[in-house]
NUVODO-321482 format. One record per residue (C-alpha): x, y, z. Coordinates in steps of 0.25 Angstrom, whole numbers, plus 5000, padded with zeros to 4 digits. Layout:
NUVODO-321482
XYZ...
end
This chain:
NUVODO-321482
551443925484552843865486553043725484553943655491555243605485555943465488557343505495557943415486557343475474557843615480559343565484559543515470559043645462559943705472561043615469560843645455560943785456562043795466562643675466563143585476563943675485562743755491562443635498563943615501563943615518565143555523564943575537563543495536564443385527565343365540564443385550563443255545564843175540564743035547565842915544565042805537566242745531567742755534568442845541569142875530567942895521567542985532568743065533568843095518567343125519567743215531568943305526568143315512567143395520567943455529568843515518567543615516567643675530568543745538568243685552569243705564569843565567569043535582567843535573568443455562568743355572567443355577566643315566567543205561567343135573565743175573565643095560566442965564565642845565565542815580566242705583567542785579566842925585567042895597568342825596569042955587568543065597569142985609570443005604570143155601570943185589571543325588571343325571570543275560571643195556571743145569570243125569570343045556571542965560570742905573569642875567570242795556571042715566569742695574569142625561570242545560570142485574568742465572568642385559
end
């Protein structure tokens, strides 16, 4: 008879054994990223992830706006940047016009 294992207990003898990378999944990371802080916070958060990946810049671009809080969501995509660093440029601007 099998008896069943907490999946905490199981991800950390897993951890243990492997270490932390086998749970290393960067596209997950920036799929689920949302701003709760700054944009700043947000950004460095951002490129730190997406430093691990090789994602074509549309897509990039995509998901940084998909994790800005909404009330500069909207205001960012209007102006439809053409880069991340476009993207981030905006979106700072848009914080400061809000405060």
């Amino acid at each position: 008879m099998l008896i069943p294992i907490d999946w905490n207990v199981y991800k950390e003898a897993i951890k243990e054994r492997f270490g932390d990378a086998a749970f290393d999944d960067s596209m997950y990371e920036l799929n689920t990223l949302r701003q709760t802080g700054t944009v700043q916070k947000y950004n460095n958060h951002f490129d730190a992830i997406l430093t691990r990946l090789n994602l074509l810049k549309p897509y990039a671009i995509s998901y940084y706006l998909g994790g800005l809080k909404e009330e500069l969501l909207g205001l960012v995509r209007i102006m439809k940047p053409k880069s991340l660093r476009e993207a981030f440029s905006l979106a700072k601007m848009q914080e400061l016009i809000l405060r």
